[in-house]
C-alpha positions, 0 to 999 in steps of 0.5 A: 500500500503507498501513501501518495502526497501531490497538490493534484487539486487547485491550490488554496487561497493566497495569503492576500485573500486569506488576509482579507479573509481574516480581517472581514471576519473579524471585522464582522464579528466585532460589528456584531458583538459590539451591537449586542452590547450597545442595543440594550443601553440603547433600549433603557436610554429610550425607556427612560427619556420616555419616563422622564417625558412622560413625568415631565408631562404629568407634573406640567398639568397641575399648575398652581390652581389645581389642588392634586391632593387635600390636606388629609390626603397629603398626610397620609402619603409615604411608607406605611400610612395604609390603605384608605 
């Protein structure tokens, strides 16, 4: 039995585009990474630029002749005071 060893096929990629090869792949694997870490900031910075709207907006509609709550109602808001 012999152990025939010959490049009888087309010849591999050169070292150019194996190069390239490389650096595409890298370069498309860094895109991807990197967008899998900035995509859920940027879903909390929008999340939070639309609480913050959305708080700006609600306080904004009281103005100073609107009574939003009533003495007894004022004190008894915080930790504690119950249900009513």
């Amino acid at each position: 039995m012999a152990l025939q060893v010959s490049n009888g096929g087309p010849g591999g990629k050169s070292v150019g585009a194996a190069t390239i090869g490389i650096v595409v792949t890298l370069l498309v694997f860094v895109a991807v990474f990197i967008g899998f870490l900035i995509a859920p900031l940027l879903v909390l910075l929008l999340a939070f630029l639309g609480w913050s709207a959305a708080r700006a907006r609600g306080e904004r509609g009281s103005g100073p002749g609107s009574t939003a709550h009533t003495d007894d109602e004022a004190a008894a808001h915080g930790f504690g005071t119950g249900t009513r």
